[in-house]
C-alpha positions as CSV (number, residue, x, y, z in Angstrom):
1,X,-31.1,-4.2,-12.6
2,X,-28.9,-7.1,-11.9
3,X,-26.9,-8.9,-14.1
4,X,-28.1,-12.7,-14.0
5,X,-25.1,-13.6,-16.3
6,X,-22.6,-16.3,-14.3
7,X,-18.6,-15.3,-14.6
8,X,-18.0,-18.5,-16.0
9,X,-20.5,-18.7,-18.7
10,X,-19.3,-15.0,-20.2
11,X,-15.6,-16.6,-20.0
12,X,-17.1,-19.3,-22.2
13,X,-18.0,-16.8,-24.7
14,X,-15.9,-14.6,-25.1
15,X,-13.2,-17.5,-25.4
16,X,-15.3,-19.2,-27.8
17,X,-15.1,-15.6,-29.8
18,X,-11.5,-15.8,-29.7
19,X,-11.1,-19.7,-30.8
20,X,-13.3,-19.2,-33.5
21,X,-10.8,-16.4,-34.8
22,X,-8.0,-18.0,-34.3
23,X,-9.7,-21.4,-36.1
24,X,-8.8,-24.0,-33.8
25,X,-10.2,-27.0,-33.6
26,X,-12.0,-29.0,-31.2
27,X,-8.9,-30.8,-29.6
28,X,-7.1,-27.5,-29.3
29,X,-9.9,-25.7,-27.5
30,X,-10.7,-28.5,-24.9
31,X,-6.7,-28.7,-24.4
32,X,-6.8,-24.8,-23.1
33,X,-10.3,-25.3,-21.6
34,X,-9.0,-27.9,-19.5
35,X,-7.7,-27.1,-15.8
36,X,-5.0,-29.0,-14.7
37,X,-6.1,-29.4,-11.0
38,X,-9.3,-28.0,-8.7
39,X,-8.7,-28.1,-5.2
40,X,-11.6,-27.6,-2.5
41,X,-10.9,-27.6,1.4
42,X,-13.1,-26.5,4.6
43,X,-12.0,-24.5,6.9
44,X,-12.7,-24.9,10.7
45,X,-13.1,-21.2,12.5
46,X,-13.7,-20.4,16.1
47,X,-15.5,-17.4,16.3
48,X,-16.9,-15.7,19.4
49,X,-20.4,-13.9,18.8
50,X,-22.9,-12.0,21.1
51,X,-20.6,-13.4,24.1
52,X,-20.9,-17.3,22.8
53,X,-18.0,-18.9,20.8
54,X,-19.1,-21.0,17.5
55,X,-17.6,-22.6,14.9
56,X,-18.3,-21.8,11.3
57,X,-16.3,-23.7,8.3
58,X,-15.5,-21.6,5.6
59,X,-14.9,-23.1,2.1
60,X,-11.7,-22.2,0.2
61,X,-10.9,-23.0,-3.4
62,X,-7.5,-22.7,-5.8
63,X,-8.2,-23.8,-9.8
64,X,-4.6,-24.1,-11.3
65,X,-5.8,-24.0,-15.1
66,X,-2.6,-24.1,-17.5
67,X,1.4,-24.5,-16.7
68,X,2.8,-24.6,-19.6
69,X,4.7,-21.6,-20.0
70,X,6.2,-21.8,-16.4
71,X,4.8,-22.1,-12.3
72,X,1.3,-21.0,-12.0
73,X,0.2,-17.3,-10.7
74,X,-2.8,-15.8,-9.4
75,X,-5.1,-13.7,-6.9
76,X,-6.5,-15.2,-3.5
77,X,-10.2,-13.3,-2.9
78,X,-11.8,-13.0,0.1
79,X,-16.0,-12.7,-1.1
80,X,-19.1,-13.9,-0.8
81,X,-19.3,-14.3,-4.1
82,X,-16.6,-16.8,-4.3
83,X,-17.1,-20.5,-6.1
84,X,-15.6,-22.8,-8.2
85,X,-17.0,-21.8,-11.4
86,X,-15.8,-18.0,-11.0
87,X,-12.1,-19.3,-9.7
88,X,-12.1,-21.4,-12.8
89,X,-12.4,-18.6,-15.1
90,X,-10.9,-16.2,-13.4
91,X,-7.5,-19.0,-13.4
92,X,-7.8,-18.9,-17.1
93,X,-7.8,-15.5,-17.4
94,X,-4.7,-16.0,-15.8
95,X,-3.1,-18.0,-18.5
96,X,-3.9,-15.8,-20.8
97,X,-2.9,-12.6,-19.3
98,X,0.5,-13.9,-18.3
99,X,1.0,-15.6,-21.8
100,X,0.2,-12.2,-23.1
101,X,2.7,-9.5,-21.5
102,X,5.0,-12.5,-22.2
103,X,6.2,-13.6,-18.6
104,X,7.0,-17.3,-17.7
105,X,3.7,-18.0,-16.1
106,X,0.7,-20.1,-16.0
107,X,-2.7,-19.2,-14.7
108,X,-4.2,-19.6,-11.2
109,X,-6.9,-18.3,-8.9
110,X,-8.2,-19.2,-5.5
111,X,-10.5,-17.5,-3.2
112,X,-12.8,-17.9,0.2
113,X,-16.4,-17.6,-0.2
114,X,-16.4,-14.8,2.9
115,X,-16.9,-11.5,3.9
116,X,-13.8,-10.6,5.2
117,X,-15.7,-7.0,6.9
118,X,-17.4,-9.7,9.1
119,X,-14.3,-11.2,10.6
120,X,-12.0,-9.2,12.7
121,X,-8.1,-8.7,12.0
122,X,-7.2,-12.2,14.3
123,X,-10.0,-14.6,12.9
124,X,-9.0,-13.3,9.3
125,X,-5.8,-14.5,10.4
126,X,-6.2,-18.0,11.4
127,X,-8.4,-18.0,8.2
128,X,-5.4,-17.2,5.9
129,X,-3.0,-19.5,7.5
130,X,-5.6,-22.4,7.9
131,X,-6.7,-21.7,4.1
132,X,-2.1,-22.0,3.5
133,X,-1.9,-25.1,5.5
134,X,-4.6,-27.0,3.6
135,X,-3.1,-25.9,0.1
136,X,0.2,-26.2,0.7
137,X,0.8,-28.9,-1.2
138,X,-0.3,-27.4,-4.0
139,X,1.6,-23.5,-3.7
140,X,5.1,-23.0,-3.6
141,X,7.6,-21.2,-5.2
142,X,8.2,-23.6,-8.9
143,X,4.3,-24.5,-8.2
144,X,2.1,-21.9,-7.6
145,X,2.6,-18.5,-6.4
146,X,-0.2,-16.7,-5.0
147,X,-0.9,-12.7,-5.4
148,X,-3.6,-10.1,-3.9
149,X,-7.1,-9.5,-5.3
150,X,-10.0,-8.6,-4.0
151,X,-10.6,-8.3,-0.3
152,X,-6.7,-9.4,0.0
153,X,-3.8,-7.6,0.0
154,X,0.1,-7.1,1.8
155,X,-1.1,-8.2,5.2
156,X,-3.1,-11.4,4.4
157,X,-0.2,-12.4,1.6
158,X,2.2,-11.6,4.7
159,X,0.4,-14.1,6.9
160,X,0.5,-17.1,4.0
161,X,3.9,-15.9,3.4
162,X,4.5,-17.0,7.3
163,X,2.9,-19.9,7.5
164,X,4.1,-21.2,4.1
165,X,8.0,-20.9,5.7
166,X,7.0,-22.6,9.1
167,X,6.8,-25.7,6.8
168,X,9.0,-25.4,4.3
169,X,11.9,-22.8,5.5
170,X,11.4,-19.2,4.7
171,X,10.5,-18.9,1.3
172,X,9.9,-15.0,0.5
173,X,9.0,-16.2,-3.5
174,X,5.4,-18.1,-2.8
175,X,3.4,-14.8,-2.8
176,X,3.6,-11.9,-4.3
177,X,2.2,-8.4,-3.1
178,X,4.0,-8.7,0.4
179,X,5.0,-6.0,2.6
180,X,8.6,-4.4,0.9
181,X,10.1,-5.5,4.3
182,X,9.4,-9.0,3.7
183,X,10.8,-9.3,0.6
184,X,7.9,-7.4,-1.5
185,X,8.6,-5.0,-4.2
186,X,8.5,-1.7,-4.5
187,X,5.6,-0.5,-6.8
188,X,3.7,-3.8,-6.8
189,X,0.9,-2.5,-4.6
190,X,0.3,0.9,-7.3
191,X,1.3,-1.2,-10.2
192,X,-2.1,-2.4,-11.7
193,X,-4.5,0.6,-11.1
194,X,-1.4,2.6,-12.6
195,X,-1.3,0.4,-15.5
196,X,-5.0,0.5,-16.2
197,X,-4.5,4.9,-16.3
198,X,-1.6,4.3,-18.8
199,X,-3.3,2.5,-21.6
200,X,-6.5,4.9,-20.2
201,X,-4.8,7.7,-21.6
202,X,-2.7,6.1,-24.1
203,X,-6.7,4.5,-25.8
204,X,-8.4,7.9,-24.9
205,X,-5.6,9.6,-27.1
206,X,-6.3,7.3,-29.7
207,X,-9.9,8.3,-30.1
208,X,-8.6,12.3,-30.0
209,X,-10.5,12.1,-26.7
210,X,-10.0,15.7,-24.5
211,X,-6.4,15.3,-21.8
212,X,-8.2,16.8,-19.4
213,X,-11.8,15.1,-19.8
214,X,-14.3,13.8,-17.6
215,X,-13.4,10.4,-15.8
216,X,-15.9,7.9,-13.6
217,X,-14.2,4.9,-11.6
218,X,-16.5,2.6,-10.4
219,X,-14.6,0.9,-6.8
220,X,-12.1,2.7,-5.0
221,X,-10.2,-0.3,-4.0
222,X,-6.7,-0.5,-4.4
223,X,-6.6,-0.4,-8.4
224,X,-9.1,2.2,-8.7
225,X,-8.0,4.3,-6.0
226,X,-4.5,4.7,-7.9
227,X,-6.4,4.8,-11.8
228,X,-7.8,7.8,-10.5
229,X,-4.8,9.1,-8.5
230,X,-2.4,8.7,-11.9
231,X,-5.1,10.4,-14.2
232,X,-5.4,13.2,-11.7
233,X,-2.2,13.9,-12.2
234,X,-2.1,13.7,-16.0
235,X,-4.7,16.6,-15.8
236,X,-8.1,14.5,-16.2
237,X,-11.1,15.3,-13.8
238,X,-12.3,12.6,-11.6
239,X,-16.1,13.4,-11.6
240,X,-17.7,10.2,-9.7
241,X,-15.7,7.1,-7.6
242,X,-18.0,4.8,-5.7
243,X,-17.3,1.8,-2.7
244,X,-19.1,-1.0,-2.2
245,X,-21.7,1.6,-0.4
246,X,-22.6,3.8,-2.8
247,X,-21.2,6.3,-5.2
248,X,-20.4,10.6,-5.0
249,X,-20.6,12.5,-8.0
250,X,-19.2,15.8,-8.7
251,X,-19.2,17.6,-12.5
252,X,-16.3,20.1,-10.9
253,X,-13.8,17.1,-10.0
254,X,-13.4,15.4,-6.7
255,X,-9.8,16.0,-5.6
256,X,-8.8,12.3,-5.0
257,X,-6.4,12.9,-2.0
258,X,-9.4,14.5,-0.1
259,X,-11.4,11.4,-1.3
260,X,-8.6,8.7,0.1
261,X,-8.1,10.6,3.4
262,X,-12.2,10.9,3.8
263,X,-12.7,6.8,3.2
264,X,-9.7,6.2,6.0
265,X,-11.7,8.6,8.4
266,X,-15.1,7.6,7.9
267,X,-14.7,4.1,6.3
268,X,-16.3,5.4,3.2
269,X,-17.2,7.5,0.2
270,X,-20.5,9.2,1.4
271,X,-20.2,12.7,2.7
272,X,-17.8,13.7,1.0
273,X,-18.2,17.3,0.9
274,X,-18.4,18.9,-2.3
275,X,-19.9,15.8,-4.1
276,X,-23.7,14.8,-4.2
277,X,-24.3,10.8,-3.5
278,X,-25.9,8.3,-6.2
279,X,-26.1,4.1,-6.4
280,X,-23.3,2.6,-7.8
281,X,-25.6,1.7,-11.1
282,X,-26.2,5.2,-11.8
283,X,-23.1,6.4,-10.9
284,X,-22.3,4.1,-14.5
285,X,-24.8,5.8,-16.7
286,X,-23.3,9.5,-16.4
287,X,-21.4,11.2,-19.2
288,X,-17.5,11.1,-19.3
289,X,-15.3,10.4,-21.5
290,X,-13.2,7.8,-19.7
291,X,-15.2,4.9,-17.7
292,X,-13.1,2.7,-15.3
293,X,-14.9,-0.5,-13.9
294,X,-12.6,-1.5,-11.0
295,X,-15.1,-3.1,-8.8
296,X,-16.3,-6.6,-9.5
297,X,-17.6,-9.0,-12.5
298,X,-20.8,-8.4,-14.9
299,X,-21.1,-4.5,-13.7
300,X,-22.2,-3.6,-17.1
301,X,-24.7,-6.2,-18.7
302,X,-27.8,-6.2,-20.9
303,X,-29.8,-4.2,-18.1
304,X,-28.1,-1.0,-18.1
305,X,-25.4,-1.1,-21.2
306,X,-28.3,1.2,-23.2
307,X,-28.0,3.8,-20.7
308,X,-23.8,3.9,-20.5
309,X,-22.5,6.9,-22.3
310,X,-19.1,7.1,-22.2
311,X,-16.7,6.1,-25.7
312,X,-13.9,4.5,-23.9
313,X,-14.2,1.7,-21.1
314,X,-11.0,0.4,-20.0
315,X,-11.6,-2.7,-17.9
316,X,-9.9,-2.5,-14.5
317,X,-11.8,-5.2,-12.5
318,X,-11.7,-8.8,-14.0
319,X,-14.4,-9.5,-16.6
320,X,-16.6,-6.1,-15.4
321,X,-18.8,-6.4,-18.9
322,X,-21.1,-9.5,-19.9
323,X,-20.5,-11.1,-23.2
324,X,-23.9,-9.4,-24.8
325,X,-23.2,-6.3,-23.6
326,X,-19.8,-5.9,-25.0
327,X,-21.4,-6.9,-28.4
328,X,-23.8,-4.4,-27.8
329,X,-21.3,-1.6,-26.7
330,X,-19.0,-2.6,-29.5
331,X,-22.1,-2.5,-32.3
332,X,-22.8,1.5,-30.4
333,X,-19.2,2.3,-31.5
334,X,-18.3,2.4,-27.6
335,X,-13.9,1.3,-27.5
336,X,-13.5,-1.2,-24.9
337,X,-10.0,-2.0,-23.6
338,X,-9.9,-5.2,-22.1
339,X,-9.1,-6.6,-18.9
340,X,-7.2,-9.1,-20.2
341,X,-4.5,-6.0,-20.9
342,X,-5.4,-3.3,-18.8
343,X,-5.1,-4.4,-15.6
344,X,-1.9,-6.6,-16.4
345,X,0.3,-4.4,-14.8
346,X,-0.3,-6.5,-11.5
347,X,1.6,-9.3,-13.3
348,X,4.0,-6.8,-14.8
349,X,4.8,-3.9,-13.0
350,X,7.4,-1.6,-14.7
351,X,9.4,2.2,-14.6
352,X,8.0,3.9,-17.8
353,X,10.6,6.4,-18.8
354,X,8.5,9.0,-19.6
355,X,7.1,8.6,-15.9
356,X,10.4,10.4,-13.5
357,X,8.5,11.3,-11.1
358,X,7.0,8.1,-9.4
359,X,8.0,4.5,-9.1
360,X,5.6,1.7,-10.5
């Protein structure tokens, strides 16, 4: 069943949840509700399709919600899915993320309502660099610095990083997530899907959960192709992962290395010898003991939080569970650890020094 619940409305309440805690009044609450600019553009694309060329406008959007504590940050997403209202809440998730691992931040977001599988590498290109052009004015290093997120990553942030310095000088700062060789760091592209297995197994020790228990991550994207590459190697069996085709199950464990070198051959999860194949919905509703969201918003919702069995979700994706259904969850007894920290390590990547073996 899908979820008809809008990303911006469950922003609304679970921030509403969190004002009413903290008693502030109405002056306070439209103050950090405000953004401080939207910004829309169109985007002009020549395509070439069935032997005819075309031109199709994309349009691309950056919310810059709060500055206070320093230059605003946030992703860039490539999705269908993209519009104003979801950049708007996903910017002040921003502000509050940054403002909570304490770095000198504001909040940001900005997308393209595409489907970046249905361009090829050279129009996703000129659509990166057209989308930098238009919003220059508004990005730069003391303004706004954009990162990866969904359907982005080191090659597209590469290419704004490029056209960014062919108008203002090159300025290696104005995105982060970059190659290393252009200035990236080392770590950054790991850093939030192994945050999110830290305070994984940090919560699941908390609750006296098993070390080497039973763990389900939903999207095997960048973060949660490392959440479940890190709890592998703490001991914990990876029983299901899913893409945005479908999901494979297996009650043994699915050897994760296996899994990422299958995907690179085949494009995908299914197949994937060992495992039997399920929708990404049900793949939600089997028993572990660690659940990992990491695909998009409002996974979990009214329609299907009944039938979720694990006690500990940690939220890798941005706002993966509805506002009812975490009220729901919570009143079941199920431990939720929010988005809002677990997948902060993107903002804050860092060398634990219990961790010697690997770089964050």
């Amino acid at each position: 069943m899908k979820n008809p619940c809008h990303c911006q409305n469950n922003q609304a309440y679970f921030l509403a949840r969190a004002f009413d805690q903290l008693a502030l009044d109405a002056s306070q609450r439209e103050l950090l509700l405000a953004a401080f600019r939207e910004t829309r553009v169109s985007i002009p694309l020549k395509m070439r399709r069935e032997g005819r060329e075309q031109v199709r406008s994309f349009v691309g959007y950056r919310a810059q919600h709060n500055h206070a504590r320093g230059p605003f940050k946030g992703g860039l997403r490539f999705h269908p899915s993209v519009d104003p209202g979801e950049i708007l809440a996903l910017a002040q998730l921003m502000t509050w993320k940054t403002a909570l691992v304490e770095i000198p931040f504001g909040g940001a977001k900005g997308g393209i309502a595409v489907d970046p599988k249905s361009l090829d590498e050279s129009e996703l290109e000129v659509l990166s660099k057209r989308f930098c052009q238009k919003m220059s004015p508004v990005i730069g290093v003391h303004q706004d610095i954009p990162a990866p997120d969904v359907g982005t990553g080191a090659r597209e942030m590469a290419w704004l990083l490029e056209e960014y310095s062919k108008m203002h000088g090159f300025q290696p700062a104005v995105v982060t997530g970059k190659p290393v060789e252009l200035g990236g760091s080392r770590g950054r592209r790991e850093a939030t899907g192994f945050g999110v297995a830290f305070l994984a197994r940090e919560a699941a020790r908390d609750l006296g959960l098993p070390p080497n228990g039973r763990v389900i991550v939903q999207g095997f994207g960048n973060v949660g192709s490392h959440v479940a590459l890190r709890l592998a190697q703490w001991g914990y069996r990876i029983i299901g992962l899913s893409d945005s085709r479908g999901a494979v199950l297996s009650e043994e464990g699915i050897d994760v290395q296996a899994a990422l070198a299958w995907r690179k051959q085949h494009g995908h999860l299914q197949g994937l010898e060992g495992c039997r194949e399920l929708d990404n919905d049900t793949l939600l509703e089997q028993a572990c003991d660690i659940l990992v969201p990491a695909a998009m918003e409002a996974t979990i919702h009214c329609g299907n939080e009944a039938a979720i069995q694990a006690p500990l979700i940690v939220e890798a994706a941005n706002m993966p569970i509805t506002h009812r259904a975490d009220q729901r969850l919570h009143a079941r007894g199920v431990r939720v650890v929010p988005d809002l920290l677990a997948n902060a390590g993107g903002v804050s990547p860092f060398q634990s020094r219990n961790e010697p073996e690997g770089r964050w």
